[in-house]
TINU-93187 format. One record per atom (N, C-alpha, C, CB): residue number from 1; chain; x, y, z; atom name. Coordinates in nm, 2 decimals. Glycine has a CB too. Layout:
BEGIN
  nr kette      X      Y      Z atom
 NUM     A      X      Y      Z   CA
...
This chain:
BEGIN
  nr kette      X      Y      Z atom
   1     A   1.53  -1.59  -1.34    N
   1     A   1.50  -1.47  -1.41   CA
   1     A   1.63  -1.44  -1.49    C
   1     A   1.47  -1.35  -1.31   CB
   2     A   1.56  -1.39  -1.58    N
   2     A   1.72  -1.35  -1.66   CA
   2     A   1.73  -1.20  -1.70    C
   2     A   1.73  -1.44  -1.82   CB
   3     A   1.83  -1.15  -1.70    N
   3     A   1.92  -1.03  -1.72   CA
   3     A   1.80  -0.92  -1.78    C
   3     A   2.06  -1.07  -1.85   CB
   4     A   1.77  -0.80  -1.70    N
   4     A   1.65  -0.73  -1.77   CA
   4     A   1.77  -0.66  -1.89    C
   4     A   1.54  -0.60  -1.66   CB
   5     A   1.66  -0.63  -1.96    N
   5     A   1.71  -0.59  -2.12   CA
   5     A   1.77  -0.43  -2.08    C
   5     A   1.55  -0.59  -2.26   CB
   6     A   1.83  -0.36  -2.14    N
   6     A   1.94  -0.29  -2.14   CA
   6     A   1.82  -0.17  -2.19    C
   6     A   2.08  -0.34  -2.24   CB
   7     A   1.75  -0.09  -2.11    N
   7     A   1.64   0.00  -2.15   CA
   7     A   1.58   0.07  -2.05    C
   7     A   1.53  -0.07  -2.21   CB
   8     A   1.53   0.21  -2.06    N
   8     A   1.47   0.28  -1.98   CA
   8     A   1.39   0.29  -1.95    C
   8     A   1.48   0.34  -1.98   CB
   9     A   1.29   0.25  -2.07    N
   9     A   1.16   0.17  -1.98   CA
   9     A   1.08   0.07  -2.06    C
   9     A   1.04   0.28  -1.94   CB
  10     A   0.96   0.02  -2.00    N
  10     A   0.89  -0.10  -2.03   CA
  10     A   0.81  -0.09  -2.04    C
  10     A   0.89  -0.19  -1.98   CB
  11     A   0.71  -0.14  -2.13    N
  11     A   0.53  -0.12  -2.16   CA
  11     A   0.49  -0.30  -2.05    C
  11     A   0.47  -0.13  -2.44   CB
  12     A   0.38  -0.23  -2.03    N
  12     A   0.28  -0.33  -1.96   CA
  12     A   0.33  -0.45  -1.97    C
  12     A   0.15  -0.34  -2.02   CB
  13     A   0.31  -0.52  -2.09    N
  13     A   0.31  -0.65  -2.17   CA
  13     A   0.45  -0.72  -2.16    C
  13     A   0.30  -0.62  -2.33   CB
  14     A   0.50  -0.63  -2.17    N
  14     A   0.70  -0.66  -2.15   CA
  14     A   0.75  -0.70  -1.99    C
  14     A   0.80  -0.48  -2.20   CB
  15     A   0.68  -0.60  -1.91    N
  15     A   0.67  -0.66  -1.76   CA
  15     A   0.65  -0.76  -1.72    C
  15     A   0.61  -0.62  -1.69   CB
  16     A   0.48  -0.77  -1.80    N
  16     A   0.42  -0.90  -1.75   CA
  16     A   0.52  -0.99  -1.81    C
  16     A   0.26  -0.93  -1.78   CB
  17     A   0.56  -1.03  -1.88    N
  17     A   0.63  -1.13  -1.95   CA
  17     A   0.73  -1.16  -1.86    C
  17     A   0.69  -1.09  -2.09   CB
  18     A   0.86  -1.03  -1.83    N
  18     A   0.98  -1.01  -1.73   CA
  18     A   0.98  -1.08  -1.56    C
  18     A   0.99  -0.84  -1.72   CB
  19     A   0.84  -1.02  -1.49    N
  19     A   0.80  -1.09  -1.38   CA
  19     A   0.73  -1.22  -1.38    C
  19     A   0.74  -1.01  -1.32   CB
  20     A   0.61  -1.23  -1.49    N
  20     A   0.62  -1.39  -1.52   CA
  20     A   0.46  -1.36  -1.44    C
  20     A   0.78  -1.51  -1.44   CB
  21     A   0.39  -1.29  -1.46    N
  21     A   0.21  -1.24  -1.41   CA
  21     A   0.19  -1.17  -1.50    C
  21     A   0.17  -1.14  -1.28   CB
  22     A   0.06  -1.17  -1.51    N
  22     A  -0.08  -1.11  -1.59   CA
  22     A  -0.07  -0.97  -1.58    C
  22     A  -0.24  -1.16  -1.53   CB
  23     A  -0.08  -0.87  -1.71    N
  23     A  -0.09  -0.76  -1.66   CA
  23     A  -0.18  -0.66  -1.55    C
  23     A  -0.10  -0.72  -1.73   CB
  24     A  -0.28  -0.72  -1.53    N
  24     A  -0.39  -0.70  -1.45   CA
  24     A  -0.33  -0.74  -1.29    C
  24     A  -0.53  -0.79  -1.50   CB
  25     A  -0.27  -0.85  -1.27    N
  25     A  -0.15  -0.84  -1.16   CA
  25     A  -0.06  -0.73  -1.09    C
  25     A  -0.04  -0.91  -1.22   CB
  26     A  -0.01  -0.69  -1.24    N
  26     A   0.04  -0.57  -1.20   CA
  26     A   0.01  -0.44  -1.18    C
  26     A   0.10  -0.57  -1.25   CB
  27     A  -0.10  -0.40  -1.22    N
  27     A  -0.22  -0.31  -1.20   CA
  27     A  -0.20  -0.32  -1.07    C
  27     A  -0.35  -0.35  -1.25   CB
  28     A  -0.26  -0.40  -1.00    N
  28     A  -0.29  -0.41  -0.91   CA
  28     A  -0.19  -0.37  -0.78    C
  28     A  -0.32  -0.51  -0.92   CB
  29     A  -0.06  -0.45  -0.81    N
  29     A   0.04  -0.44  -0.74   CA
  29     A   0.07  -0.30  -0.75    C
  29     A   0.14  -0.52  -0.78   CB
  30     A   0.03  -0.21  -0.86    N
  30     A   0.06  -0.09  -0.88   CA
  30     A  -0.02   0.00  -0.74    C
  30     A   0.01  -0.06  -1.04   CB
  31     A  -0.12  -0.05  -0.73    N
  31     A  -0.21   0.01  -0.59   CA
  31     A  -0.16  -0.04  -0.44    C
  31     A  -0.38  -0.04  -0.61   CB
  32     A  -0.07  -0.15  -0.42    N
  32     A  -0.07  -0.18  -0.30   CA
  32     A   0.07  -0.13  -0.28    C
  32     A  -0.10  -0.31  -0.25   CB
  33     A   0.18  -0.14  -0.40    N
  33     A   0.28  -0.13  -0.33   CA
  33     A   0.31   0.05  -0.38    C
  33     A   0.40  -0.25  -0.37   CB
  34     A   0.25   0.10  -0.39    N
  34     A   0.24   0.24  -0.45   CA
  34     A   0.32   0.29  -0.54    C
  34     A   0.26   0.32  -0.36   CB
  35     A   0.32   0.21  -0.69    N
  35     A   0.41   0.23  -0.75   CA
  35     A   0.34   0.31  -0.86    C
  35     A   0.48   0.11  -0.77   CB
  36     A   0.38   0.45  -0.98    N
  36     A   0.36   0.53  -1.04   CA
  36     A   0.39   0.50  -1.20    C
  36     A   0.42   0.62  -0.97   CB
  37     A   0.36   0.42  -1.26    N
  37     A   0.44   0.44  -1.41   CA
  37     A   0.42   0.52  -1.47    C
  37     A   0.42   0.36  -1.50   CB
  38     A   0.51   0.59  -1.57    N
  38     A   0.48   0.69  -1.66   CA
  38     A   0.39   0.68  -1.76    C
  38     A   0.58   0.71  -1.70   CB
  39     A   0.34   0.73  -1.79    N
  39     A   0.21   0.73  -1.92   CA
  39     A   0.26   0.72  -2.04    C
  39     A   0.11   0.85  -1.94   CB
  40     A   0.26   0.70  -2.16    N
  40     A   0.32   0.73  -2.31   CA
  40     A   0.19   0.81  -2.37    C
  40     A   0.38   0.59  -2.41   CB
  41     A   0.22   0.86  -2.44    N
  41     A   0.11   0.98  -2.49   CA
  41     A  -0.01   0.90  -2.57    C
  41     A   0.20   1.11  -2.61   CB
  42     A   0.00   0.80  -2.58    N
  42     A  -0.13   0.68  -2.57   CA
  42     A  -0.15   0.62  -2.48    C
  42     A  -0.13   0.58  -2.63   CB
  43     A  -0.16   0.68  -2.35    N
  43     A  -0.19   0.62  -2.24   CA
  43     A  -0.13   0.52  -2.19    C
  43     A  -0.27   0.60  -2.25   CB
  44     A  -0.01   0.43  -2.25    N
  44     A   0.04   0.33  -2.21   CA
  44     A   0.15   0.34  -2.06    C
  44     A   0.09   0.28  -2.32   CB
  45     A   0.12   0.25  -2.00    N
  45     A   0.19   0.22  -1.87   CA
  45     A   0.34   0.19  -1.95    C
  45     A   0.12   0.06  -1.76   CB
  46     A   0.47   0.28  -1.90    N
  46     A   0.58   0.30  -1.92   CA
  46     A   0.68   0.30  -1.78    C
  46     A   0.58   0.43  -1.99   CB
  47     A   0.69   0.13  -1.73    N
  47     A   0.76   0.17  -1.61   CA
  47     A   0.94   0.18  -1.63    C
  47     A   0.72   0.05  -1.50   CB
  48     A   0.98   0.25  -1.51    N
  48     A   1.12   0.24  -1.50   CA
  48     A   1.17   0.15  -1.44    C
  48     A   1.17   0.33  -1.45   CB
  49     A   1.33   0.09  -1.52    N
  49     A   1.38   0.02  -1.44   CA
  49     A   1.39  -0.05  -1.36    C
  49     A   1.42   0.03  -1.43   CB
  50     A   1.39   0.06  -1.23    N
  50     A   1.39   0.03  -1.12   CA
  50     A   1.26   0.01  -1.05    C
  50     A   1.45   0.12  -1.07   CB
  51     A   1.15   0.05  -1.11    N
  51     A   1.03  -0.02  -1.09   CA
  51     A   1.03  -0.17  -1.12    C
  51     A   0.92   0.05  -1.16   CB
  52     A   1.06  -0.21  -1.23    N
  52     A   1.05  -0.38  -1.30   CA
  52     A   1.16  -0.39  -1.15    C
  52     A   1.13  -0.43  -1.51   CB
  53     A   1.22  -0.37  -1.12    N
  53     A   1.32  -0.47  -1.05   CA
  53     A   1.24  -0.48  -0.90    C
  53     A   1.52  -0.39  -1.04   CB
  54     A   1.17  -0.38  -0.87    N
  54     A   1.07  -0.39  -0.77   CA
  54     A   0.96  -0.49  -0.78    C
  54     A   1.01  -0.27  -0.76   CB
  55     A   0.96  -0.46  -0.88    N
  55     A   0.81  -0.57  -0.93   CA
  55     A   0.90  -0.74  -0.91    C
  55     A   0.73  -0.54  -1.16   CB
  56     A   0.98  -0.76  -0.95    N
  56     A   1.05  -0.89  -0.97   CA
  56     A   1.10  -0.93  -0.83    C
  56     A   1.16  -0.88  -1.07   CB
  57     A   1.10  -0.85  -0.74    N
  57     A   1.11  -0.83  -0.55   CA
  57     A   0.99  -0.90  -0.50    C
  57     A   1.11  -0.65  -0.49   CB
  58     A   0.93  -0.82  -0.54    N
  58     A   0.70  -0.82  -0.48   CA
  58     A   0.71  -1.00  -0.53    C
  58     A   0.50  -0.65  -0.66   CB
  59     A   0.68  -1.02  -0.66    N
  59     A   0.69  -1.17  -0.69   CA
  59     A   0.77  -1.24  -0.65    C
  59     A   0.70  -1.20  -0.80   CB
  60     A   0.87  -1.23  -0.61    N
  60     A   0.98  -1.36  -0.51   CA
  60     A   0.91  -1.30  -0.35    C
  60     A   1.24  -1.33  -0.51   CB
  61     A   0.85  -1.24  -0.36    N
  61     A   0.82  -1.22  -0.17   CA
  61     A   0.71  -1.29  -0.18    C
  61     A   0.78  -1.04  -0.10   CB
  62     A   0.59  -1.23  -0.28    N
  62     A   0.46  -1.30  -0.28   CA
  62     A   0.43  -1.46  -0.31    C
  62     A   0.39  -1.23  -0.37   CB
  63     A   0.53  -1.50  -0.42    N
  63     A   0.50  -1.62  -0.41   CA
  63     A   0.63  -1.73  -0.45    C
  63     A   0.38  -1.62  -0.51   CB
  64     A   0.72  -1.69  -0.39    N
  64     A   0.83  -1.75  -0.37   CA
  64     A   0.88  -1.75  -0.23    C
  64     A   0.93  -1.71  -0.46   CB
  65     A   0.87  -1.69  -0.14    N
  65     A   0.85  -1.72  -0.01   CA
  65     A   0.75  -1.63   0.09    C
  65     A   1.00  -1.72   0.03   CB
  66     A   0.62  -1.68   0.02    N
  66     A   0.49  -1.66   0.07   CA
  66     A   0.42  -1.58   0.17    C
  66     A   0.48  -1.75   0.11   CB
  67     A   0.51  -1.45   0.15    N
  67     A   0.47  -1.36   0.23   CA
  67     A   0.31  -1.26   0.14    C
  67     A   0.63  -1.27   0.27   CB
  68     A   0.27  -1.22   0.27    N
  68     A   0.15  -1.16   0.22   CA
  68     A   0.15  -1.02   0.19    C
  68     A   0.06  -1.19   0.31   CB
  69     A   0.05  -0.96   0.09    N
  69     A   0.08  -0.78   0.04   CA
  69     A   0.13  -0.73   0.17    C
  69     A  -0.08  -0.67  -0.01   CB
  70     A   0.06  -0.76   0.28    N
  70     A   0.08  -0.66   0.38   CA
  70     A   0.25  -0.70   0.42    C
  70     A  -0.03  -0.69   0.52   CB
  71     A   0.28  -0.82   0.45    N
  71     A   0.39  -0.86   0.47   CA
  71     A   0.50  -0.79   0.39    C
  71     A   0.38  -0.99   0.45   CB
  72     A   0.47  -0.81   0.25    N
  72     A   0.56  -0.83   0.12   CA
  72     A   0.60  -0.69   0.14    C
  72     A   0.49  -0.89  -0.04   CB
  73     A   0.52  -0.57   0.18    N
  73     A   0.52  -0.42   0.21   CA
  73     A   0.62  -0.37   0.35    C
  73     A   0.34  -0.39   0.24   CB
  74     A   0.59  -0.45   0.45    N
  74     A   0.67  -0.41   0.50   CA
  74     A   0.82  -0.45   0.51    C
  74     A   0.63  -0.42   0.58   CB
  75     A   0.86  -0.57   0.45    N
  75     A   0.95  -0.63   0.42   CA
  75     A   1.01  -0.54   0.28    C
  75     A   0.91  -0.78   0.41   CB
  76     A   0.97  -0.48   0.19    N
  76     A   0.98  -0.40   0.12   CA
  76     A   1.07  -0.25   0.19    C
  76     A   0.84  -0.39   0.08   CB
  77     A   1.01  -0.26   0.28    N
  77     A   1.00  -0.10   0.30   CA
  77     A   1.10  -0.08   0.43    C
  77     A   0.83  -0.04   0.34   CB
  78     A   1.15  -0.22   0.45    N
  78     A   1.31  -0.24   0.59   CA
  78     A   1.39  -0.27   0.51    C
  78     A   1.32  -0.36   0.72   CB
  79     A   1.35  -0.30   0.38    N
  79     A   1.48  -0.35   0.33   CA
  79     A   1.54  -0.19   0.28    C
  79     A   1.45  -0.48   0.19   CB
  80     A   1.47  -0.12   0.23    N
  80     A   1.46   0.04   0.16   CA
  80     A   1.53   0.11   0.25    C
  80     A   1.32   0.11   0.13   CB
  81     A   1.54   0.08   0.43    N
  81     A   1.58   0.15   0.52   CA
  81     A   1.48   0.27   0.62    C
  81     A   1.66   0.20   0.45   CB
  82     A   1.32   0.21   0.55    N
  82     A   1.25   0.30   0.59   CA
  82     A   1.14   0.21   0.70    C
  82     A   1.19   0.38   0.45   CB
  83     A   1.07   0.34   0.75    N
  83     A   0.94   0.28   0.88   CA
  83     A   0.85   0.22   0.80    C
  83     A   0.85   0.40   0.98   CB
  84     A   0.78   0.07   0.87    N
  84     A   0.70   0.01   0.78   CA
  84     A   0.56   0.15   0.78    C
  84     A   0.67  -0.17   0.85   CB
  85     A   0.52   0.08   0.63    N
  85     A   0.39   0.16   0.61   CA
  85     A   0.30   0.16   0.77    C
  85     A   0.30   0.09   0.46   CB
  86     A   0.22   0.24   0.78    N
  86     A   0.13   0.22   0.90   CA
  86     A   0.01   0.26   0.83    C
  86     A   0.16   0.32   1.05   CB
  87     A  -0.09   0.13   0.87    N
  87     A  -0.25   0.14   0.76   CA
  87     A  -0.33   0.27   0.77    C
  87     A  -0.39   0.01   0.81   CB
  88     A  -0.34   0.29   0.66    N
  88     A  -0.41   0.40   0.63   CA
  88     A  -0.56   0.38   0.75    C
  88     A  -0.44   0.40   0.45   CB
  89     A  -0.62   0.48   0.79    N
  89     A  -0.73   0.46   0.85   CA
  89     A  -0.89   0.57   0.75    C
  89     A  -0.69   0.51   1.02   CB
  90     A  -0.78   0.66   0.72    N
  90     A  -0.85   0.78   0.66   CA
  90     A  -0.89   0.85   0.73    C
  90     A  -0.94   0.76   0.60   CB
  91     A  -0.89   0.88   0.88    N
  91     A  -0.89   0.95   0.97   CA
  91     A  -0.81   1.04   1.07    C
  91     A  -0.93   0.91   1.00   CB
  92     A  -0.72   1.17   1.08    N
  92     A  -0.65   1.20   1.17   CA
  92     A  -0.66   1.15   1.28    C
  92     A  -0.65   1.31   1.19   CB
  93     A  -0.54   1.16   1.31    N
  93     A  -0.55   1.12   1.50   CA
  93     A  -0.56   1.24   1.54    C
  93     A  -0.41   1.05   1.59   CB
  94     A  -0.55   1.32   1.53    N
  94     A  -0.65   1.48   1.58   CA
  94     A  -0.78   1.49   1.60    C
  94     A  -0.65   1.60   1.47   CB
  95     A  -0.86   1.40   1.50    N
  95     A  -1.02   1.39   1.45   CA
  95     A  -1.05   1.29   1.57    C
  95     A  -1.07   1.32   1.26   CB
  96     A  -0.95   1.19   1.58    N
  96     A  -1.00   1.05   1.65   CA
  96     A  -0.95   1.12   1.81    C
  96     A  -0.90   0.87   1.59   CB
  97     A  -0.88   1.24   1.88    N
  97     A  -0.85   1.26   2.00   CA
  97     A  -0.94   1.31   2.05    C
  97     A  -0.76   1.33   2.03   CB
  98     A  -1.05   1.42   1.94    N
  98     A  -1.16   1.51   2.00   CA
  98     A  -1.26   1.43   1.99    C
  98     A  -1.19   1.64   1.94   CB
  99     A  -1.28   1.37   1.87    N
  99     A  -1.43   1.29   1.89   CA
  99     A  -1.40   1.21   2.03    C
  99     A  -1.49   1.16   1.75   CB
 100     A  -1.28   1.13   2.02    N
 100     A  -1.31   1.07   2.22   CA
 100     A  -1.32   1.14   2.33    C
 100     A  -1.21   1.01   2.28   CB
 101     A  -1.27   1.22   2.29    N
 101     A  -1.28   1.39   2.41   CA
 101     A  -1.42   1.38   2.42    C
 101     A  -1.23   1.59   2.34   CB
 102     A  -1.51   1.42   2.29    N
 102     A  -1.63   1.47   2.32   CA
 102     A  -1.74   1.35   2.39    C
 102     A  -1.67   1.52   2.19   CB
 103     A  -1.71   1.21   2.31    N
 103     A  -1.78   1.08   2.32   CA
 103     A  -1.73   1.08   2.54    C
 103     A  -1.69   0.90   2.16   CB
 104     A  -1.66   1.13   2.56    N
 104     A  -1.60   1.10   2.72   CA
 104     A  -1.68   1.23   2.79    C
 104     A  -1.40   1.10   2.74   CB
 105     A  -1.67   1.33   2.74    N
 105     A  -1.78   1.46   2.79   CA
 105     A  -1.94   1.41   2.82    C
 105     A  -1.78   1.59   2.66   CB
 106     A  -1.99   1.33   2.68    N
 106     A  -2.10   1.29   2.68   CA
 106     A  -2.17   1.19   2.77    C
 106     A  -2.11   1.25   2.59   CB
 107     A  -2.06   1.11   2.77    N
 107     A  -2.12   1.01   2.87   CA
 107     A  -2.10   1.02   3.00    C
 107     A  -2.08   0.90   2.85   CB
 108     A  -1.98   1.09   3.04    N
 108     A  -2.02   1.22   3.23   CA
 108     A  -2.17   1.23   3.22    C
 108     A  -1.93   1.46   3.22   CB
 109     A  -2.20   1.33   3.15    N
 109     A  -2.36   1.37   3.10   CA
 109     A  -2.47   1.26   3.14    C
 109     A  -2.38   1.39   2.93   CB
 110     A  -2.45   1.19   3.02    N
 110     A  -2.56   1.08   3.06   CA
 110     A  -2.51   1.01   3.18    C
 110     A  -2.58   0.96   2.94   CB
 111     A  -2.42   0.98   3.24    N
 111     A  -2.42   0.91   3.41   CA
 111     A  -2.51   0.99   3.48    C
 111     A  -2.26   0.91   3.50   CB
 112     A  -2.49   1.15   3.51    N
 112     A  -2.48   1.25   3.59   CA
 112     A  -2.65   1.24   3.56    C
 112     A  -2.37   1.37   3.54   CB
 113     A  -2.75   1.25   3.47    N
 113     A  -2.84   1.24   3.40   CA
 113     A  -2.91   1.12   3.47    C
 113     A  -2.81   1.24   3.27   CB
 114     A  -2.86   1.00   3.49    N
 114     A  -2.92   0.88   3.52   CA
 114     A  -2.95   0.88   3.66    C
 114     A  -2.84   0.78   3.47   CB
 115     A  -2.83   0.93   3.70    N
 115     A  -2.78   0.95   3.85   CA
 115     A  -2.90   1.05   3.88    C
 115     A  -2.61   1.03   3.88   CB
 116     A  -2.97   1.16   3.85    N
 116     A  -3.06   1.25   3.88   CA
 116     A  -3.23   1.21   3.88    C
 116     A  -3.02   1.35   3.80   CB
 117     A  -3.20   1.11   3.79    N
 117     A  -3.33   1.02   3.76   CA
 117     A  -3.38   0.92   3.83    C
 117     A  -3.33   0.96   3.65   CB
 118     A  -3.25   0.88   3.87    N
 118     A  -3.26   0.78   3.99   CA
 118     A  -3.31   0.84   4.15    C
 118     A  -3.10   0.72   4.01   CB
 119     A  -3.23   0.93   4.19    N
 119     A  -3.25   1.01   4.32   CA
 119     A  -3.37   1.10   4.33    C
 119     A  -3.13   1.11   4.34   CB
């Protein structure tokens, strides 16, 4: 890789070129590793700096020593000093304590139920 250019930020095209992938690559990468570019008032993807140098991280993780999104993410995110991501479920663990509360109430019930049917 060579020396990023002396600038505050980068359109799409210029990235892809810099990291050495398809813009649509980076799109993408834009959704797993949760990265934000700025817009330009034509809608263009305007990343910072320090994003390209992220992106040029993700590509030596992903396919220079073969680690996977999930991998490449947590390895990302110890190097940063931080707790690895933990997968989204889309559900509280508040939502998931009571529905088992209730699903464990229910089925007392139906034993207690079976048990009466039987006797």
């Amino acid at each position: 890789m060579s020396e990023l250019p002396d600038k505050l930020f980068f359109r799409i095209g210029e990235v892809a070129e810099l990291v050495g992938v398809e813009p649509h690559v980076l799109r993408y990468w834009e959704t797993e590793f949760k990265l934000r570019p700025q817009r330009s008032s034509a809608g263009q993807r305007l990343y910072r700096r320090q994003e390209v140098v992220k992106l040029l991280r993700v590509r030596q993780l992903l396919h220079q020593e073969g680690y996977t999104i999930a991998g490449a993410r947590k390895a990302l995110a110890e190097s940063a000093g931080e707790a690895p991501p933990r997968p989204e479920m889309g559900v509280e663990m508040d939502a998931l304590k009571d529905a088992l509360r209730r699903l464990r109430h229910l089925r007392a019930e139906i034993v207690a139920m079976a048990g009466e049917m039987r006797g």
